[in-house]
LUMLUMDREN-2810 file (N, C-alpha, C; in Angstrom, 1 decimal):
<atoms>
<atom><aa>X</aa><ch>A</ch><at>N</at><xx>-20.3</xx><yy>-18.7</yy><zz>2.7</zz></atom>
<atom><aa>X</aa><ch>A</ch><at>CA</at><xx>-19.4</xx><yy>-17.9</yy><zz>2.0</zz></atom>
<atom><aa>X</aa><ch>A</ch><at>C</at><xx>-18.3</xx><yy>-18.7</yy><zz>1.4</zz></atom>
<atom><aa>X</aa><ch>A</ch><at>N</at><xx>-17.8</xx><yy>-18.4</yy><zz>-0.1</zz></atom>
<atom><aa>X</aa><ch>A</ch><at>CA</at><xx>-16.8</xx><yy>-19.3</yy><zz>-0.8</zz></atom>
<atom><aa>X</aa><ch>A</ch><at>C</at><xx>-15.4</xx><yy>-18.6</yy><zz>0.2</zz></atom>
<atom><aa>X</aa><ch>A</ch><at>N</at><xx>-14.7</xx><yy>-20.1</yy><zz>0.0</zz></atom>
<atom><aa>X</aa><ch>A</ch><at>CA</at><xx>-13.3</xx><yy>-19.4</yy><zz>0.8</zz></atom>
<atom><aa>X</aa><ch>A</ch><at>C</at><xx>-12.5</xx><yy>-18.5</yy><zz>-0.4</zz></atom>
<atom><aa>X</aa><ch>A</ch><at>N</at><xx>-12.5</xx><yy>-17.4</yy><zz>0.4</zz></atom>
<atom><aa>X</aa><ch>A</ch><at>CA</at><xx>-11.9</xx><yy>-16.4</yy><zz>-0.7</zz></atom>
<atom><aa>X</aa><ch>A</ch><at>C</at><xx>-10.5</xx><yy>-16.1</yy><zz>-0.5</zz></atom>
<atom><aa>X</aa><ch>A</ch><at>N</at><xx>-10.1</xx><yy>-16.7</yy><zz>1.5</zz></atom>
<atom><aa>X</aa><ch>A</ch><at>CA</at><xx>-8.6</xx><yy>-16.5</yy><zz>1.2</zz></atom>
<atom><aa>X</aa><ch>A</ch><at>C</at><xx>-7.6</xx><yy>-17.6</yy><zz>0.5</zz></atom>
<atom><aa>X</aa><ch>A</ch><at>N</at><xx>-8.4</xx><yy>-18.6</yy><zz>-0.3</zz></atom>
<atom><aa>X</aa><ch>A</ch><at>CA</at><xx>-7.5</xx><yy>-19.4</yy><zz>-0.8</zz></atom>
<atom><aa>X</aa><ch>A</ch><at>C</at><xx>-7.9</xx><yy>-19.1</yy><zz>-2.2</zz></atom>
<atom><aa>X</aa><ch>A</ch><at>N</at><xx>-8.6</xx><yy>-18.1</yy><zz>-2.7</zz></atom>
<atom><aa>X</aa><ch>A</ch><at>CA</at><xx>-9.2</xx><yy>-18.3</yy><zz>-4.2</zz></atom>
<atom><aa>X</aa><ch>A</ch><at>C</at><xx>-8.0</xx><yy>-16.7</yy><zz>-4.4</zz></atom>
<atom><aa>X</aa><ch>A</ch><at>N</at><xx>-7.8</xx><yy>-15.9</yy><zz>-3.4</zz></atom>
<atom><aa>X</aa><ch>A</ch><at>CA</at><xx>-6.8</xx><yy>-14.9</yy><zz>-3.4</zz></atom>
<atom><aa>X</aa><ch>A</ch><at>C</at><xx>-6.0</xx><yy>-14.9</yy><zz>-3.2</zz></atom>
<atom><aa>X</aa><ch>A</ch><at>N</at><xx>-5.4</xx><yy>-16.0</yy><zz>-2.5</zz></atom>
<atom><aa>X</aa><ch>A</ch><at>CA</at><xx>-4.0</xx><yy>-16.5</yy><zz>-2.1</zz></atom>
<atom><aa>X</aa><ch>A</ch><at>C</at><xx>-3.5</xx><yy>-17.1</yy><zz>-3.9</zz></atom>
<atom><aa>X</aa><ch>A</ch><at>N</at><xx>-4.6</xx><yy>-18.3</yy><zz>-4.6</zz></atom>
<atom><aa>X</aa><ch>A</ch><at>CA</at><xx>-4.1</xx><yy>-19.2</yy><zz>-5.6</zz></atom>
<atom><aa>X</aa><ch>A</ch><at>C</at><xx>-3.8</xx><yy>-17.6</yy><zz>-6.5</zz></atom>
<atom><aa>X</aa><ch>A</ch><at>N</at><xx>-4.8</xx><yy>-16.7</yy><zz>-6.9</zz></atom>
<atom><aa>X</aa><ch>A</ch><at>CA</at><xx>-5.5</xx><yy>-15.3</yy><zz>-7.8</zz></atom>
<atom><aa>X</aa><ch>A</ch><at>C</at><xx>-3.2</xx><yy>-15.0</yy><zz>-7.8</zz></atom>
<atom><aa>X</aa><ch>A</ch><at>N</at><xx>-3.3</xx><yy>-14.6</yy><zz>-6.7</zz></atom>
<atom><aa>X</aa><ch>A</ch><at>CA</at><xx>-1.6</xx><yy>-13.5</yy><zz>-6.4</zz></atom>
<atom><aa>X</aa><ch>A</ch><at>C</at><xx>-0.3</xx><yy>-14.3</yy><zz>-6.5</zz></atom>
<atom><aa>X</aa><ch>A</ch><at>N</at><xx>-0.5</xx><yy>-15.9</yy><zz>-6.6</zz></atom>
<atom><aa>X</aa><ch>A</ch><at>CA</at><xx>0.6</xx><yy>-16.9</yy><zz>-6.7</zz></atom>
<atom><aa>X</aa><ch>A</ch><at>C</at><xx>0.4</xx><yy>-16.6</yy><zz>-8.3</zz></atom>
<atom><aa>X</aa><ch>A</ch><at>N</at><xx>-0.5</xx><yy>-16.0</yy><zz>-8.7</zz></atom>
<atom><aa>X</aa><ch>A</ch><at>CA</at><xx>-0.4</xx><yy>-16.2</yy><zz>-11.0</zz></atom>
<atom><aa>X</aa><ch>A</ch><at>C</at><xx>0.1</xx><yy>-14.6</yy><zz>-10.9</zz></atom>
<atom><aa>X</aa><ch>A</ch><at>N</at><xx>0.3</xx><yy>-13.8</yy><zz>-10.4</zz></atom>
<atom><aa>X</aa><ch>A</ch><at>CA</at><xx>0.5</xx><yy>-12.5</yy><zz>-10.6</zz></atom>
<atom><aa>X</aa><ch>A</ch><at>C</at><xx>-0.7</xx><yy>-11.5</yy><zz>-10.6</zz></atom>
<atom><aa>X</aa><ch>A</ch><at>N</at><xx>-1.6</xx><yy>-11.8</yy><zz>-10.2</zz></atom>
<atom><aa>X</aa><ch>A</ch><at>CA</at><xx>-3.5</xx><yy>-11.1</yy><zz>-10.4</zz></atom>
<atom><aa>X</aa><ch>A</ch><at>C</at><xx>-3.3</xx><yy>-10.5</yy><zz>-9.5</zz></atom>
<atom><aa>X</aa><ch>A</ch><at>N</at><xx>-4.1</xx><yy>-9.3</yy><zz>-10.0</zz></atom>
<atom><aa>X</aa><ch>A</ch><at>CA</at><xx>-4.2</xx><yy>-7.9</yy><zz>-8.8</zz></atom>
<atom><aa>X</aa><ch>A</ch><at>C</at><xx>-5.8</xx><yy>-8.7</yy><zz>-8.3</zz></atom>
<atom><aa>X</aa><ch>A</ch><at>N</at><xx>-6.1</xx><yy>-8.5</yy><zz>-7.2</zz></atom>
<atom><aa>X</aa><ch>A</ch><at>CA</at><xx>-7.4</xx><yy>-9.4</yy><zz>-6.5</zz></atom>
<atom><aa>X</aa><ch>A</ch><at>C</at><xx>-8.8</xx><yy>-7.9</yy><zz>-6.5</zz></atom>
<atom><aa>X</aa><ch>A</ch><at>N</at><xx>-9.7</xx><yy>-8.2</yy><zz>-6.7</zz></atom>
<atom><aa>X</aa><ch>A</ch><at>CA</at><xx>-10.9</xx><yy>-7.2</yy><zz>-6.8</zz></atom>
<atom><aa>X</aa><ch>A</ch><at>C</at><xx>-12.1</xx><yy>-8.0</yy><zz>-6.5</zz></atom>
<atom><aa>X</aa><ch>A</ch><at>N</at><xx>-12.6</xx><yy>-7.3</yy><zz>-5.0</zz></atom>
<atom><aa>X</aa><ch>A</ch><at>CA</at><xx>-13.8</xx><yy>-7.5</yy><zz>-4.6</zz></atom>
<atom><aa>X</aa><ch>A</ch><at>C</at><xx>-15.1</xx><yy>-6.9</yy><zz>-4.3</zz></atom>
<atom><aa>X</aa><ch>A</ch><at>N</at><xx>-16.0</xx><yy>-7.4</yy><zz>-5.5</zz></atom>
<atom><aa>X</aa><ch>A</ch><at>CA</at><xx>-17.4</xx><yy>-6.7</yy><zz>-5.5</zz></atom>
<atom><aa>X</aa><ch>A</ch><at>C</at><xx>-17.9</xx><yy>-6.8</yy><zz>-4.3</zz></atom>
<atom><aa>X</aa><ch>A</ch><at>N</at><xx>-18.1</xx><yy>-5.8</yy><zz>-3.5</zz></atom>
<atom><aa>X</aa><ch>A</ch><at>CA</at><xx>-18.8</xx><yy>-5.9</yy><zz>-1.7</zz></atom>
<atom><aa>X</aa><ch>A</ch><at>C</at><xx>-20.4</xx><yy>-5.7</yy><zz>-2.1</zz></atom>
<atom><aa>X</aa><ch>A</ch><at>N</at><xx>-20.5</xx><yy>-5.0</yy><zz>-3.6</zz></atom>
<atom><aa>X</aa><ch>A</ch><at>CA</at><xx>-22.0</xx><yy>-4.7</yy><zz>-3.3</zz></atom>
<atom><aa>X</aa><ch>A</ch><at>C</at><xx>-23.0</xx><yy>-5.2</yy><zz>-2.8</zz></atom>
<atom><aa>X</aa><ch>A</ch><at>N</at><xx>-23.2</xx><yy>-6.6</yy><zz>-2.6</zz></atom>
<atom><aa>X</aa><ch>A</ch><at>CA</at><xx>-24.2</xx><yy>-7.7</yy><zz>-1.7</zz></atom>
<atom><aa>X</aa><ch>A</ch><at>C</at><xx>-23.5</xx><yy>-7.7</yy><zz>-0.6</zz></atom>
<atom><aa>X</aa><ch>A</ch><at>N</at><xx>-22.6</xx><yy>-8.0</yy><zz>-0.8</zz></atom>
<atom><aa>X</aa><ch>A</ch><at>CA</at><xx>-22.5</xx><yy>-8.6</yy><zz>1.0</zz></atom>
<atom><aa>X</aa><ch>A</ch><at>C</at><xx>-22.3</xx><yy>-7.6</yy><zz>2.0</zz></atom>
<atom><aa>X</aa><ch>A</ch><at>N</at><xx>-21.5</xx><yy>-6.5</yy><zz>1.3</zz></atom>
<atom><aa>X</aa><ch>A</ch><at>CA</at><xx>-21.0</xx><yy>-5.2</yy><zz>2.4</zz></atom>
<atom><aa>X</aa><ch>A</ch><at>C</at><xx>-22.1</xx><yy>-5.3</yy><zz>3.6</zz></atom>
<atom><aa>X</aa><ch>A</ch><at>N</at><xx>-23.3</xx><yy>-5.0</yy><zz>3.3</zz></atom>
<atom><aa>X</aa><ch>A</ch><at>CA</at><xx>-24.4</xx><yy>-5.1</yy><zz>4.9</zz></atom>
<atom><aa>X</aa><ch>A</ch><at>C</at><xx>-24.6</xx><yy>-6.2</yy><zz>5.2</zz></atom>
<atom><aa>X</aa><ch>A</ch><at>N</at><xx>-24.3</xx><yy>-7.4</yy><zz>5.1</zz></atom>
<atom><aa>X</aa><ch>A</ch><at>CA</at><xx>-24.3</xx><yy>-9.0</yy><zz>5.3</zz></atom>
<atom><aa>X</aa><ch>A</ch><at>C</at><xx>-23.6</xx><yy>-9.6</yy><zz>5.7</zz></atom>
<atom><aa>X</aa><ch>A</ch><at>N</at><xx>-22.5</xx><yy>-9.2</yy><zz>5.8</zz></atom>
<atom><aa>X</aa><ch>A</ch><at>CA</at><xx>-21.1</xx><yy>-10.2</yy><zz>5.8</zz></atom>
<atom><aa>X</aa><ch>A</ch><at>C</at><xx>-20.2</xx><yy>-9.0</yy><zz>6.4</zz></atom>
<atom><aa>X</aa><ch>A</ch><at>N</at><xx>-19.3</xx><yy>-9.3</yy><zz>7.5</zz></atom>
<atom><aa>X</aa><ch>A</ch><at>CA</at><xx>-18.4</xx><yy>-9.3</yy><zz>7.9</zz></atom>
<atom><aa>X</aa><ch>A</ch><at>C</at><xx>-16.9</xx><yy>-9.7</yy><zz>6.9</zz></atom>
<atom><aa>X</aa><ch>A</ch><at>N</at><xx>-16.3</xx><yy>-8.9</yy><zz>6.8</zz></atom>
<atom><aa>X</aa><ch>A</ch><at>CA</at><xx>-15.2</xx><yy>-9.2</yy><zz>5.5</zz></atom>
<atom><aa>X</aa><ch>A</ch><at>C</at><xx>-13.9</xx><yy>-8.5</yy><zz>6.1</zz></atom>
<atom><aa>X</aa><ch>A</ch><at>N</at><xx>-12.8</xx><yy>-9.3</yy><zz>6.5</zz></atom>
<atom><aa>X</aa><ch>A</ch><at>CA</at><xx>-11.4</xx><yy>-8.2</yy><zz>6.9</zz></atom>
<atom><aa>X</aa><ch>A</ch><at>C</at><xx>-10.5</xx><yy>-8.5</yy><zz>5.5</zz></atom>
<atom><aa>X</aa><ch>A</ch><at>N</at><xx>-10.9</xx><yy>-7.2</yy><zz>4.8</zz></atom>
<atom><aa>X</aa><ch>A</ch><at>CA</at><xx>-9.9</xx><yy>-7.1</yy><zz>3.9</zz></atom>
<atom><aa>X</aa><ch>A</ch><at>C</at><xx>-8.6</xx><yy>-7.3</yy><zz>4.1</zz></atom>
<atom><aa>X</aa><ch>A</ch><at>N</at><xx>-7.6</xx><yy>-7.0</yy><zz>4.8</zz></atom>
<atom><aa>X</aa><ch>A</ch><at>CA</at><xx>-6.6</xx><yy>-6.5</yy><zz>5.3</zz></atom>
<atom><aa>X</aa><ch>A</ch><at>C</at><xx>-6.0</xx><yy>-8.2</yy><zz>5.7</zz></atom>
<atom><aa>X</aa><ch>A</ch><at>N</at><xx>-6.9</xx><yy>-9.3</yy><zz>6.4</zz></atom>
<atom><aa>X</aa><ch>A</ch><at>CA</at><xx>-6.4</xx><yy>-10.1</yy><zz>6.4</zz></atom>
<atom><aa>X</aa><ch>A</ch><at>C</at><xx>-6.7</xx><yy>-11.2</yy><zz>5.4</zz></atom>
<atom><aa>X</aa><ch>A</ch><at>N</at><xx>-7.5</xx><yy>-10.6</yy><zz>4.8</zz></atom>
<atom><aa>X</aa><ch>A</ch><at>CA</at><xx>-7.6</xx><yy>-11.7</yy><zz>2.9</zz></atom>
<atom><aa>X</aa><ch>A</ch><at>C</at><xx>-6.5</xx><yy>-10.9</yy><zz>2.2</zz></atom>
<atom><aa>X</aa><ch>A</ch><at>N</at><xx>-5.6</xx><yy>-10.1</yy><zz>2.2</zz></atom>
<atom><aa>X</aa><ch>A</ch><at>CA</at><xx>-4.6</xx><yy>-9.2</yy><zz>1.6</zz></atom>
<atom><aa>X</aa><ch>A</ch><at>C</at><xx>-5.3</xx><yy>-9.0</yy><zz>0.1</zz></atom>
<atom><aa>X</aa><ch>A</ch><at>N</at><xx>-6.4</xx><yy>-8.3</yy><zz>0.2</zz></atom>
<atom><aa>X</aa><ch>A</ch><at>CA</at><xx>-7.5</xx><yy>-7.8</yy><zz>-1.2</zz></atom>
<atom><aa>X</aa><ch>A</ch><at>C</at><xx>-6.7</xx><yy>-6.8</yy><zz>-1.9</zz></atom>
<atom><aa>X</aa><ch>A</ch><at>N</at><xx>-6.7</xx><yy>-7.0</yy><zz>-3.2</zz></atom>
<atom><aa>X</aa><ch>A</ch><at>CA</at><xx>-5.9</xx><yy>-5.4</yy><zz>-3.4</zz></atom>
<atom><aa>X</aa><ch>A</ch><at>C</at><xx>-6.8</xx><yy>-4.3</yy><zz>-3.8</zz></atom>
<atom><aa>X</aa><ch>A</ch><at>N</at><xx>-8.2</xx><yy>-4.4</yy><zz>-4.4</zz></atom>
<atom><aa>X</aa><ch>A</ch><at>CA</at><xx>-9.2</xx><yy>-3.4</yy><zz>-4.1</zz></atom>
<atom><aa>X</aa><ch>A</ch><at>C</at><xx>-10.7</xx><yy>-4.3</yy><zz>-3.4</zz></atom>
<atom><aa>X</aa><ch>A</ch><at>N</at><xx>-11.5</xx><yy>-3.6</yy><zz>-2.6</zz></atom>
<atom><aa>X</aa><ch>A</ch><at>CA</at><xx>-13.2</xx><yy>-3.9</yy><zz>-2.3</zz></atom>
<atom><aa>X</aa><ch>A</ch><at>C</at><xx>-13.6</xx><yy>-2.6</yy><zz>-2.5</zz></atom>
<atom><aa>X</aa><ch>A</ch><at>N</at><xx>-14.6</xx><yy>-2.9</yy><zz>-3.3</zz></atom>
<atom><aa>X</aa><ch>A</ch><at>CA</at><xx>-15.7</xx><yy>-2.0</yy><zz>-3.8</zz></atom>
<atom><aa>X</aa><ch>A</ch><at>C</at><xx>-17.1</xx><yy>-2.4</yy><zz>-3.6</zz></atom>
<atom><aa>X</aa><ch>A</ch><at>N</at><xx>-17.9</xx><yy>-1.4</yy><zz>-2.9</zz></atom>
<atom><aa>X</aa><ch>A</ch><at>CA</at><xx>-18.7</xx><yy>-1.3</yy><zz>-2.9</zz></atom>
<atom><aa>X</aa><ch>A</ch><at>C</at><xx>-19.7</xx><yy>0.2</yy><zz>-2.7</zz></atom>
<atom><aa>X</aa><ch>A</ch><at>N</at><xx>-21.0</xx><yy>-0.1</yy><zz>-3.1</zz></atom>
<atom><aa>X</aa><ch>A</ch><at>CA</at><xx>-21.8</xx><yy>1.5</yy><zz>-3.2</zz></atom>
<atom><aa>X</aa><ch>A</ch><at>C</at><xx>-22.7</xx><yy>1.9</yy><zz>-1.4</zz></atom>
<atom><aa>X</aa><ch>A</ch><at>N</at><xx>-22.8</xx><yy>3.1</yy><zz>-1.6</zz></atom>
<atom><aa>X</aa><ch>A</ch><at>CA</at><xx>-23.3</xx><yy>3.8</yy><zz>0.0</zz></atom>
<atom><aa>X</aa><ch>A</ch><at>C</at><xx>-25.0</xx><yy>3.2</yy><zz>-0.1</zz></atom>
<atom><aa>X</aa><ch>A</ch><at>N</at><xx>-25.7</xx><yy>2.8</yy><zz>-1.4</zz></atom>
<atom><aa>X</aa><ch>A</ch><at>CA</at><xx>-27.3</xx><yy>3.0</yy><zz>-1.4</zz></atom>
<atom><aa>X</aa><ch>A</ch><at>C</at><xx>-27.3</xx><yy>1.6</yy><zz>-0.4</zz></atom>
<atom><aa>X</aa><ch>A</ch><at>N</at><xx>-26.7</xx><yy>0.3</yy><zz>-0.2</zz></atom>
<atom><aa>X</aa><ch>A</ch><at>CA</at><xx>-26.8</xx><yy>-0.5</yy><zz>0.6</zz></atom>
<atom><aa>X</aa><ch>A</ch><at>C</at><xx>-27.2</xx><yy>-0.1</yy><zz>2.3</zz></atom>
<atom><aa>X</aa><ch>A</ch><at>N</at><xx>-26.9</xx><yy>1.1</yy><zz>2.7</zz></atom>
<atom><aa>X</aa><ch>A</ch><at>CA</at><xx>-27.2</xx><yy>2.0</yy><zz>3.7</zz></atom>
<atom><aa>X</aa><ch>A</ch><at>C</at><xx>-27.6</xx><yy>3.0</yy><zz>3.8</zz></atom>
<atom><aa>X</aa><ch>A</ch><at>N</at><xx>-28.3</xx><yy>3.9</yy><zz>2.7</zz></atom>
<atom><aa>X</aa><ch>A</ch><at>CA</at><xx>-28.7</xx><yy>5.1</yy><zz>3.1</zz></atom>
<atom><aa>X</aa><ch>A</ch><at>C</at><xx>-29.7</xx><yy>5.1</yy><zz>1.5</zz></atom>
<atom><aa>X</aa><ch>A</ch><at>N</at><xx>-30.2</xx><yy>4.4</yy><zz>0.9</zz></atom>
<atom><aa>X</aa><ch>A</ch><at>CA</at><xx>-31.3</xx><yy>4.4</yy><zz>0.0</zz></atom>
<atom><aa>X</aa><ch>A</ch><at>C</at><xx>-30.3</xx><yy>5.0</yy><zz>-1.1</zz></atom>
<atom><aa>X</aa><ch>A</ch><at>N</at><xx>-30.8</xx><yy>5.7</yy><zz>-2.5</zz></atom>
<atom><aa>X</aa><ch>A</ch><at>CA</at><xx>-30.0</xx><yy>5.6</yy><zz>-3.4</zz></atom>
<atom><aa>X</aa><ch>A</ch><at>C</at><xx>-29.5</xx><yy>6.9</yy><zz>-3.8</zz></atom>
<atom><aa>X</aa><ch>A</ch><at>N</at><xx>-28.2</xx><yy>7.3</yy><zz>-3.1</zz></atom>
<atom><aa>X</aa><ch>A</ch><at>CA</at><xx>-27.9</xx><yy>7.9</yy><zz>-2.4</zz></atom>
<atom><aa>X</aa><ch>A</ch><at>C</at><xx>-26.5</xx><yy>7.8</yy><zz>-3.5</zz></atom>
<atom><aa>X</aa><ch>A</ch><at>N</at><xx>-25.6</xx><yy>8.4</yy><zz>-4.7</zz></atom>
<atom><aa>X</aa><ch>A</ch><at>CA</at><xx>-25.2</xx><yy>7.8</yy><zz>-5.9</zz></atom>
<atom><aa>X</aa><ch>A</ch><at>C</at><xx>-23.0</xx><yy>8.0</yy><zz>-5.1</zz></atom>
<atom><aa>X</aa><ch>A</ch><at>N</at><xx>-23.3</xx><yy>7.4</yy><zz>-3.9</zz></atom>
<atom><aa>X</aa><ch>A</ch><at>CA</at><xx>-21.3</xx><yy>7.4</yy><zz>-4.3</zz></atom>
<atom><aa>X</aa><ch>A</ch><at>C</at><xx>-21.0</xx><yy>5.9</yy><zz>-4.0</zz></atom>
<atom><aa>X</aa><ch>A</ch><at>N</at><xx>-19.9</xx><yy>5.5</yy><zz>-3.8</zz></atom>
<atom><aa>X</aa><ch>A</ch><at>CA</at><xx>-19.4</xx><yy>4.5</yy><zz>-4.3</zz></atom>
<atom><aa>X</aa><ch>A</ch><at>C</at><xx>-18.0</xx><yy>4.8</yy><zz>-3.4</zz></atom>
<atom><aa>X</aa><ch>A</ch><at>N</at><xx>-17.5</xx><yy>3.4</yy><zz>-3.1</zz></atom>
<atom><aa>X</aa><ch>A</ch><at>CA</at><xx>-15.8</xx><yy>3.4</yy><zz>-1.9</zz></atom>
<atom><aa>X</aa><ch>A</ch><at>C</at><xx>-15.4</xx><yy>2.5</yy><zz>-2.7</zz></atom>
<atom><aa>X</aa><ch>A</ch><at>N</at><xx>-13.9</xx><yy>2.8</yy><zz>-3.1</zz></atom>
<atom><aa>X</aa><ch>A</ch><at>CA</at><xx>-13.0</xx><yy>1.9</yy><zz>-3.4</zz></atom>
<atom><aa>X</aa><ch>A</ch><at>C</at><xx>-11.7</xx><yy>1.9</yy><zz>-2.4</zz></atom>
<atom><aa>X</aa><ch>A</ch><at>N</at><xx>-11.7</xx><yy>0.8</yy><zz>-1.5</zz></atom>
<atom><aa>X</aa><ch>A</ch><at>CA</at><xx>-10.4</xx><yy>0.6</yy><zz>-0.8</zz></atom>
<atom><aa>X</aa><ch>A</ch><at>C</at><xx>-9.4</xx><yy>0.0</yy><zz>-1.4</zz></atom>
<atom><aa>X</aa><ch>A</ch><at>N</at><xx>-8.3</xx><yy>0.3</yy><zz>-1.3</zz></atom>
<atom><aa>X</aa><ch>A</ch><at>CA</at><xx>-7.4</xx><yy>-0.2</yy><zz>-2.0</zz></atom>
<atom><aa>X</aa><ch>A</ch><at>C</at><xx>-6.0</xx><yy>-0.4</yy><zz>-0.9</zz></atom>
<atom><aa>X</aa><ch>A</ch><at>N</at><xx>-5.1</xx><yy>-1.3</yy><zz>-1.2</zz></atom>
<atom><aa>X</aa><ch>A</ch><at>CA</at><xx>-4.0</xx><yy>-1.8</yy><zz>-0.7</zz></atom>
<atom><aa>X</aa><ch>A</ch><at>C</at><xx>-3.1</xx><yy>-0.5</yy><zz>-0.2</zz></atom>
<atom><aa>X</aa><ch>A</ch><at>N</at><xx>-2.7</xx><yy>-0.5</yy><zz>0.6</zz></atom>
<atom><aa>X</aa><ch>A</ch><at>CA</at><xx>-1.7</xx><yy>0.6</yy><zz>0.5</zz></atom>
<atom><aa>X</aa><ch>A</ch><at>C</at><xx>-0.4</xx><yy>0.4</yy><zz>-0.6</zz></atom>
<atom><aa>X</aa><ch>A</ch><at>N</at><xx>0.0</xx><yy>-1.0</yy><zz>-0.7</zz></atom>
<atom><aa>X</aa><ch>A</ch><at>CA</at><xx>1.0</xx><yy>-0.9</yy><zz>-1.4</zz></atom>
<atom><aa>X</aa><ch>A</ch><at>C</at><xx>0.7</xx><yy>-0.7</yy><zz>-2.9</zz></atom>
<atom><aa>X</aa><ch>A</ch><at>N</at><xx>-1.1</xx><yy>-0.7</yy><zz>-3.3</zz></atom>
<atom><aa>X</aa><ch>A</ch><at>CA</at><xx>-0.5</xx><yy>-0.5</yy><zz>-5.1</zz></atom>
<atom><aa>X</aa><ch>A</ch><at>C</at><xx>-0.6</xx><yy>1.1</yy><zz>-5.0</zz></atom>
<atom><aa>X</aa><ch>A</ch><at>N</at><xx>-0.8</xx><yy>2.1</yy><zz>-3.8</zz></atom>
<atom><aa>X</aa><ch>A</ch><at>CA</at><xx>-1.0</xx><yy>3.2</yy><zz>-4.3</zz></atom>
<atom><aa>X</aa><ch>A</ch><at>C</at><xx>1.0</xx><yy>3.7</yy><zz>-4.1</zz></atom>
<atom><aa>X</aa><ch>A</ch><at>N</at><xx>2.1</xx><yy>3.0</yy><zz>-4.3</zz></atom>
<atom><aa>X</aa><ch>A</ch><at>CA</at><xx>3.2</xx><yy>3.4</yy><zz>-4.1</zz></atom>
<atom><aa>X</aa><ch>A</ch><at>C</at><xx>3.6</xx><yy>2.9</yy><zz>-5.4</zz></atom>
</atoms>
């Protein structure tokens, strides 16, 4: 796995809101958003239940303020 807390850390030192595609790895990988401080992960439900059409977008608590 690319280190992504330094590609998000360098991403929010330029002012970049950070967005991460889970669609592959969501069932693969273990990911603590919360301690990569991501400001959205997205990914879809069919990775777990066949094609099945919703979609999760988590987001930071602070950009919803």
């Amino acid at each position: 796995m690319p280190d992504l807390f330094y590609a998000i850390t360098q991403a929010h030192s330029c002012g970049s809101v950070v967005i991460i595609d889970g669609a592959q790895g969501i069932a693969h990988c273990h990911m603590n958003v919360l301690e990569l401080h991501v400001d959205f992960y997205v990914f879809f439900i069919y990775q777990f239940s066949g094609t099945i059409g919703i979609g999760v977008l988590d987001d930071a608590e602070e950009r919803l303020s």
